[in-house]
C-alpha positions as CSV (number, residue, x, y, z in Angstrom):
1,X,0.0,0.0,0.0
2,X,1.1,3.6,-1.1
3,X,0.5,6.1,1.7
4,X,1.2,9.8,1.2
5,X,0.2,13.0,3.1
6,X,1.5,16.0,0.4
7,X,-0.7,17.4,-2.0
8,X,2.2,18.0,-4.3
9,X,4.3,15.2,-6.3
10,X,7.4,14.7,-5.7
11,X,9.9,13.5,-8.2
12,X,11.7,10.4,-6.8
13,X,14.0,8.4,-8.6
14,X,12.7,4.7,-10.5
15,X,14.9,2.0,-10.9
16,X,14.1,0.3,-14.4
17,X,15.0,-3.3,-15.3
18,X,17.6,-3.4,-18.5
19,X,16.3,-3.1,-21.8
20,X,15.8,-6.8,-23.2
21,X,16.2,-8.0,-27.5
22,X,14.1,-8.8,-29.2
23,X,15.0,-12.6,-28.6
24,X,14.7,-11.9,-24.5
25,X,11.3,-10.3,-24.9
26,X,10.1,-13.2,-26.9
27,X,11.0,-16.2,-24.9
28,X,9.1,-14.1,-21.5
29,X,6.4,-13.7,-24.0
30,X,6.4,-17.8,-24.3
31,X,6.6,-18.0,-20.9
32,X,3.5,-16.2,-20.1
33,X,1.6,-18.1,-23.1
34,X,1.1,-14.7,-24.7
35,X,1.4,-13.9,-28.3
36,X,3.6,-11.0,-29.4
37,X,3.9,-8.3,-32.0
38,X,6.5,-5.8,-33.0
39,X,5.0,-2.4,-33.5
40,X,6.6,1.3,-33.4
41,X,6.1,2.6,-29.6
42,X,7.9,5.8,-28.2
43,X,8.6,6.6,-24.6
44,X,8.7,9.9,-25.0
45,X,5.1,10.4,-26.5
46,X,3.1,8.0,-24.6
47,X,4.5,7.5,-21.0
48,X,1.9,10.2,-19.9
49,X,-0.8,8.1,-20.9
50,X,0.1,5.0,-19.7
51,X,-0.2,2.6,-16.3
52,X,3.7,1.9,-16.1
53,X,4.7,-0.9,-14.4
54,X,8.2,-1.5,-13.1
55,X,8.6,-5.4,-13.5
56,X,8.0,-7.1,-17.0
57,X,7.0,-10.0,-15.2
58,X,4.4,-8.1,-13.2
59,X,3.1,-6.5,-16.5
60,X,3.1,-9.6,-18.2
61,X,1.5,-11.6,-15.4
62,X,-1.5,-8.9,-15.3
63,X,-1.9,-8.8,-18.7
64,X,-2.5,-12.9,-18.7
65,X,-4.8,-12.5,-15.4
66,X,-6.7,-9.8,-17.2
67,X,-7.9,-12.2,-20.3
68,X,-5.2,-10.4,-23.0
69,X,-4.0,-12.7,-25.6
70,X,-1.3,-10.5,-26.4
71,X,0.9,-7.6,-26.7
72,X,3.0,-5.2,-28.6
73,X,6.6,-4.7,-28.1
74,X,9.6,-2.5,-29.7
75,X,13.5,-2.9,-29.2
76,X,15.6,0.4,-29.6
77,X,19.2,0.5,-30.9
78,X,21.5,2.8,-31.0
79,X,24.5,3.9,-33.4
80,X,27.6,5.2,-31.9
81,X,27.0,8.9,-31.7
82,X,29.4,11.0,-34.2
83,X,29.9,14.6,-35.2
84,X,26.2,14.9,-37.2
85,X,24.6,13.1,-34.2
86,X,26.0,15.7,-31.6
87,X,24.8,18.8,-34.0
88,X,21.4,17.1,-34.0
89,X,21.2,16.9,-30.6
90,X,22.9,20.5,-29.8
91,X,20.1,21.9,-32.2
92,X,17.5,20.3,-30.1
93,X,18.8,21.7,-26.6
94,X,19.8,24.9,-28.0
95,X,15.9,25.1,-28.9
96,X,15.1,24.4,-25.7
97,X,17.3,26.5,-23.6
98,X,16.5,29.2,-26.3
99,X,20.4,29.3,-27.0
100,X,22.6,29.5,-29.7
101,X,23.8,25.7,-30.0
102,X,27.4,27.2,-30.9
103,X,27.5,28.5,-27.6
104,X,26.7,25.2,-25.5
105,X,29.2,23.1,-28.0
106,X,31.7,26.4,-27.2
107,X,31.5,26.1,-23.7
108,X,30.9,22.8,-23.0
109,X,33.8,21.6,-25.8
110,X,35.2,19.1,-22.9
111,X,31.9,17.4,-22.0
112,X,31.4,16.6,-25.3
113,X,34.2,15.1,-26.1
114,X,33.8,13.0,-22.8
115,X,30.1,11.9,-24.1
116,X,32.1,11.1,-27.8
117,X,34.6,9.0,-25.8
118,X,32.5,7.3,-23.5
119,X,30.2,6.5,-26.1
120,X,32.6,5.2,-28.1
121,X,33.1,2.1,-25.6
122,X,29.2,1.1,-25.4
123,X,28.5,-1.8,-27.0
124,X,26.0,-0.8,-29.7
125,X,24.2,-4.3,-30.0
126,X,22.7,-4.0,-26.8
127,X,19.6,-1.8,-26.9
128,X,19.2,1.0,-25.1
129,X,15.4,0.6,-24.6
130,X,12.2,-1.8,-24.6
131,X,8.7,-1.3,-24.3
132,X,6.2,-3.8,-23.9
133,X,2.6,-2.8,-24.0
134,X,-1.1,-4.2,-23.6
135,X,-4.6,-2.8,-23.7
136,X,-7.0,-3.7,-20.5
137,X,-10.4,-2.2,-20.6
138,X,-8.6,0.4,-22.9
139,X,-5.9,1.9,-20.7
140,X,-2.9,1.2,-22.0
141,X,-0.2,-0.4,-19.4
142,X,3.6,-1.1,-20.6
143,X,7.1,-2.0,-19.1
144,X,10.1,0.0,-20.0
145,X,13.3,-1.4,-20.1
146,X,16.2,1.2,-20.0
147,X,20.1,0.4,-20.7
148,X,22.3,3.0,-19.4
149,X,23.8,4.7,-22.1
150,X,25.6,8.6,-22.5
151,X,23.7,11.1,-23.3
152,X,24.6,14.3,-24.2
153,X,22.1,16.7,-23.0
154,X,22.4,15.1,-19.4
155,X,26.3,16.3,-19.5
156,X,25.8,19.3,-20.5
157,X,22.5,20.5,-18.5
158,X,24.9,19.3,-16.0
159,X,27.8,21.5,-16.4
160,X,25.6,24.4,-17.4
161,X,23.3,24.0,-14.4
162,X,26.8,23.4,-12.2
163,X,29.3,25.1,-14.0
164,X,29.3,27.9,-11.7
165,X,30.8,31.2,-12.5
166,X,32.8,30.1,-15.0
167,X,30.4,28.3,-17.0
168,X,28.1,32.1,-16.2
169,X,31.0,34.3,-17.1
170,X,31.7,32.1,-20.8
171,X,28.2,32.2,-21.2
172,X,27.7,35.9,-20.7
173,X,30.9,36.8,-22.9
174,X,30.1,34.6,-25.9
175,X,26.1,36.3,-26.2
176,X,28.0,39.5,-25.3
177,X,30.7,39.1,-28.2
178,X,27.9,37.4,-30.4
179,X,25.2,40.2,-29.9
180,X,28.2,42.8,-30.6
181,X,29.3,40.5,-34.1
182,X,25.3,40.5,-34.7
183,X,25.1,44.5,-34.4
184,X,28.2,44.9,-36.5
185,X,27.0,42.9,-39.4
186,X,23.6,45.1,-39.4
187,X,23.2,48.7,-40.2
188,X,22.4,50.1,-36.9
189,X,20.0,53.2,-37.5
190,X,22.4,56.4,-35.7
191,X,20.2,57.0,-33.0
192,X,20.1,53.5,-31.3
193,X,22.5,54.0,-28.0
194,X,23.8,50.5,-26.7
195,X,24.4,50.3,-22.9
């Protein structure tokens, strides 16, 4: 039994079991007497919707006690990030943080190149994600399994968020000096007074 007296959720952390193949995911499937098909599932656009459950046993357990005949599943590789990967990613965080994403890869040049390194040495035939899914009165409860794998906006939200002044003071000199190149490039109308 879950007991809480606050009004407000609190973000704790959740231990996920290791993503499985699609080998793994099948022989538990077998096990449970449950038929299985692959389909094209996101994390990132339907955990909000879902009953999550932290044990794939537990999920698929429920889903046999609850009459379902089967489920859906997807397995998520990844390549070995390079150069185009990190400028895809950059883009995305500099949108976020409403940035220039030549400024984070400026000031965090040394993270980077740790997340490129590290990286490097993950084995890339192990996925980095699972998701096994079923449909019960039609909510939708799944199992995520999660590899641990680098990722680049986690270093560098870090260093930015924990960079201290350093991190503050390269920030603020690189918009200064870009905001400075930006008003030099421009014809400035004469009666515009920068402060």
């Amino acid at each position: 039994m879950k007991v809480t007296n606050r009004l407000t959720h609190i973000a704790t952390k959740v231990n996920f079991e290791a993503a499985m193949t699609e080998d793994q995911l099948k022989a538990a499937f077998e096990s449970k007497d449950l038929a299985s098909f692959p389909a094209m599932l996101d994390i990132k656009e339907r955990t909000e919707e879902h009953v999550q459950m932290l044990s794939l046993d537990d999920l698929l357990s429920f889903a046999k006690a609850s009459g379902v005949a089967a489920v859906t599943f997807d397995v998520t590789y990844f390549p070995h990030a390079d150069d185009a990967e990190v400028a895809r990613q950059l883009r995305g965080l500099a949108s976020d943080l409403d940035i220039s994403a030549d400024v984070i890869k400026d000031v965090c040049a040394a993270e980077i190149q740790e997340y490129l390194d590290l990286d490097a040495k993950r084995d890339a035939d192990v996925p980095v994600h699972s998701i096994v899914e079923c449909y019960v009165g039609g909510t939708a409860f799944a199992w995520y399994g999660l590899s641990d794998y680098p990722r680049l906006k986690r270093v560098v939200l870090e260093k930015l968020a924990h960079g201290g002044q350093k991190a503050k003071r390269d920030f603020v000199l690189r918009a200064s000096r870009a905001q400075v190149e930006l008003m030099d490039d421009e014809d400035m109308p004469a009666d515009i007074v920068l402060r």
